[in-house]
C-alpha positions as CSV (number, residue, x, y, z in Angstrom):
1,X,-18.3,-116.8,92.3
2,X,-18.4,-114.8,95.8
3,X,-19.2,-111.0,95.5
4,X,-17.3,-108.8,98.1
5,X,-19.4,-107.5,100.5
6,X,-18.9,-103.7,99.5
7,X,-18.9,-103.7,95.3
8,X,-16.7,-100.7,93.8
9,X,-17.9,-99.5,90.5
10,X,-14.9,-101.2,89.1
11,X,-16.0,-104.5,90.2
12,X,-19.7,-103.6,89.4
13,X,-19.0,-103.2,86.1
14,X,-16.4,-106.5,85.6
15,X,-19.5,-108.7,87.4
16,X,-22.5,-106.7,85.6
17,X,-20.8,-107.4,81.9
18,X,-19.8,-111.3,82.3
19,X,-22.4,-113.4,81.2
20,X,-20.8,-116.2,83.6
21,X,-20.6,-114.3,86.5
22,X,-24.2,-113.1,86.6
23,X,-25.5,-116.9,85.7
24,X,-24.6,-118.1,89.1
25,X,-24.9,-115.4,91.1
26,X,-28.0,-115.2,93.5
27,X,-30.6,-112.1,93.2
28,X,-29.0,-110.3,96.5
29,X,-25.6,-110.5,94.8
30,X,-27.0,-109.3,91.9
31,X,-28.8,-106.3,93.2
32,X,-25.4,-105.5,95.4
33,X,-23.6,-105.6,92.1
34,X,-26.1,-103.3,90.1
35,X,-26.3,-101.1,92.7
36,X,-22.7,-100.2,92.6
37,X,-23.1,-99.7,88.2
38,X,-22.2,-96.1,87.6
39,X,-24.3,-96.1,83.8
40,X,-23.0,-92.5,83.3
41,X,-19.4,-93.5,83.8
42,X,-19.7,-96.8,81.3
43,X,-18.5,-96.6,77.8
44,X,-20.9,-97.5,74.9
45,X,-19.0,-100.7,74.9
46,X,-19.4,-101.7,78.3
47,X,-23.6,-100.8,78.2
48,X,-23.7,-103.2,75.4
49,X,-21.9,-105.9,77.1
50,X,-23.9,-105.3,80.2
51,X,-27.2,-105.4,78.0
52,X,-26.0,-108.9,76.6
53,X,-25.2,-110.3,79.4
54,X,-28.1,-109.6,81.9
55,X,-31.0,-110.2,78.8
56,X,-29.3,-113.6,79.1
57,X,-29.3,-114.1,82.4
58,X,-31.7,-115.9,85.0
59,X,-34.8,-114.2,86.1
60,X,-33.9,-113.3,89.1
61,X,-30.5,-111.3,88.4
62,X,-32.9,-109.7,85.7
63,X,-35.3,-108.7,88.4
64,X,-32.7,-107.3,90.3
65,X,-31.3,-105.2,87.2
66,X,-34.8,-104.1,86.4
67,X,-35.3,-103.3,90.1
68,X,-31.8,-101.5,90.8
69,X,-31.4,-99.7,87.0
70,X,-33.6,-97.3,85.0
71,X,-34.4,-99.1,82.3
72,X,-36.6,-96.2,80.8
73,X,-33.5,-93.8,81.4
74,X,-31.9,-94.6,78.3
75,X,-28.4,-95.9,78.7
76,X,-30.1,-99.3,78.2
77,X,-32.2,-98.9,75.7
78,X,-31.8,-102.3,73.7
79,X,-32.5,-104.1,76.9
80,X,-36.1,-106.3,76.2
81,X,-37.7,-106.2,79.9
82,X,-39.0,-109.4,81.6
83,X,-42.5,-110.3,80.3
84,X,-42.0,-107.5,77.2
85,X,-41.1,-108.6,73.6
86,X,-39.7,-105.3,72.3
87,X,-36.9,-103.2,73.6
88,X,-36.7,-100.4,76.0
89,X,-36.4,-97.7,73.2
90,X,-39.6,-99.2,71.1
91,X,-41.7,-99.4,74.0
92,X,-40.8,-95.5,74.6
93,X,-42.1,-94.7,71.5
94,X,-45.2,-96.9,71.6
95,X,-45.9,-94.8,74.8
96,X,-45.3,-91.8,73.1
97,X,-47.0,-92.1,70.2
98,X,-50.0,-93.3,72.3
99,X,-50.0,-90.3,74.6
100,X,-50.0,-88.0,71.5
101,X,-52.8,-89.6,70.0
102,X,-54.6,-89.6,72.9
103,X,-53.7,-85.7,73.1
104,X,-55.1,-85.0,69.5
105,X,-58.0,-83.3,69.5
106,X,-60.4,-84.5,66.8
107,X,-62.1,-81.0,65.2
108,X,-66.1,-81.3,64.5
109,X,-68.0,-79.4,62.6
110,X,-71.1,-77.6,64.3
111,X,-74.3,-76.8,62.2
């Protein structure tokens, strides 16, 4: 699989969504590819194949998608990041619900 040196969104999206495509391509491909993705252009359809296909790709293309995409931004949110065990949308509310418990204060009486 060669990637074109300049990626249209088109393309982007036809590489970033085939599991195939983005198990033999190398980590610079991959970035050149993800780089191009459009996520507010893609249909609910097309985020779920790209989440399929990159969680099941090599480390490095994942890397790259992590590097080159906004994870956290929400358009990917059943995406389980490298080294993580949940997905995107579950770690987001871990964080949340820790920073609100942290924000609680804990009344005390005074005698």
């Amino acid at each position: 699989m060669v990637v074109p040196p300049v990626v249209s969104p088109e393309q982007a999206v036809a590489l970033a969504t085939d599991p195939e495509a983005l198990a033999v391509i190398t980590a610079e491909e991959a970035t050149q590819v993800f780089d191009a993705l459009v996520l507010d252009d893609l249909s609910e359809t097309d985020l779920v194949q790209l989440v399929s296909a990159v969680q099941d790709a090599p480390v490095a293309v994942r890397e790259s998608f992590e590097k080159s995409i906004n994870v956290f931004g929400g358009a990917v949110d059943t995406y389980v990041p490298i080294g993580s065990t949940v997905p995107v949308s579950t770690r987001r509310a871990l964080i949340a619900i820790t920073i609100m418990t942290s924000l609680m204060v804990i009344p005390t009486k005074r005698k």
